[in-house]
N, C-alpha and C positions, 0 to 999 in steps of 0.2 A: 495888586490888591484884589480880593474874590472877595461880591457881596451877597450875600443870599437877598433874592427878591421875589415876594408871595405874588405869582399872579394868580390872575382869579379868569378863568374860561368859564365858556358853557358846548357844554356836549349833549348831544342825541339823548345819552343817559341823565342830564339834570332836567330836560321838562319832560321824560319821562317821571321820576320825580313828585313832579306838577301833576302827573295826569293820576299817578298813584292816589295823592295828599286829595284832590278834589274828588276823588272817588270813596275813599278812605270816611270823608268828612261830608260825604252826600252832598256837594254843592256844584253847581252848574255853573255851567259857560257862562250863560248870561248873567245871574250875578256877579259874576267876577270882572262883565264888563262894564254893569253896570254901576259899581263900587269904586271902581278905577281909570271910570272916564274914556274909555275906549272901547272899538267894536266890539263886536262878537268874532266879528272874523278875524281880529287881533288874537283873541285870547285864543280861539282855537288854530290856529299858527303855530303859536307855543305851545300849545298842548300834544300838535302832531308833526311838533320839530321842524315845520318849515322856516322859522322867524324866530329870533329870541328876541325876550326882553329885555331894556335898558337894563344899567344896576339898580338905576334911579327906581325902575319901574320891580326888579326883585326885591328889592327891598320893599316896596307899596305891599308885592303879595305877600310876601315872608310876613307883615305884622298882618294884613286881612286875615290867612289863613291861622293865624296863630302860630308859625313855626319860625322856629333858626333862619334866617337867610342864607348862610351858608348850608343846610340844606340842600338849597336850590343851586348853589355854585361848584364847581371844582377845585379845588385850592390848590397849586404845585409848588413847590419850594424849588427856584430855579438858579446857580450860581453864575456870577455874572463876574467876571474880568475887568479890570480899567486898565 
């Protein structure tokens, strides 16, 4: 039996993304860490791909920013065998 199963990654290119959207929307590091309860030097991690975010925590940005969450994610549709 093959099932299709959506995972959900993050790549180099989804908090590029991020760095797009907060430049896009003129908003800074620091409000975005201080919105969502973590450093600065959290947010800029994400911003320059060394650290991703939880889902938990793309999701937090995806409604701050006002965008899609999947935006921020990669989606693959991956067939899976039993």
């Amino acid at each position: 039996m093959h099932r299709n199963l959506l995972v959900l990654t993050m790549d180099a290119n989804n908090m590029n993304r991020l760095k797009v959207v907060l430049a896009e929307k003129n908003i800074q590091s620091k409000w975005i860490s201080e919105q969502l309860g973590v450093s600065r030097a959290t947010v800029s991690k994400w911003v320059n791909n060394t650290s991703q975010p939880s889902l938990e925590m793309i999701d937090k940005l995806a409604k701050l920013l006002d965008v899609d969450y999947t935006e921020l994610l990669k989606l693959e549709r991956k067939a899976e065998q039993d």
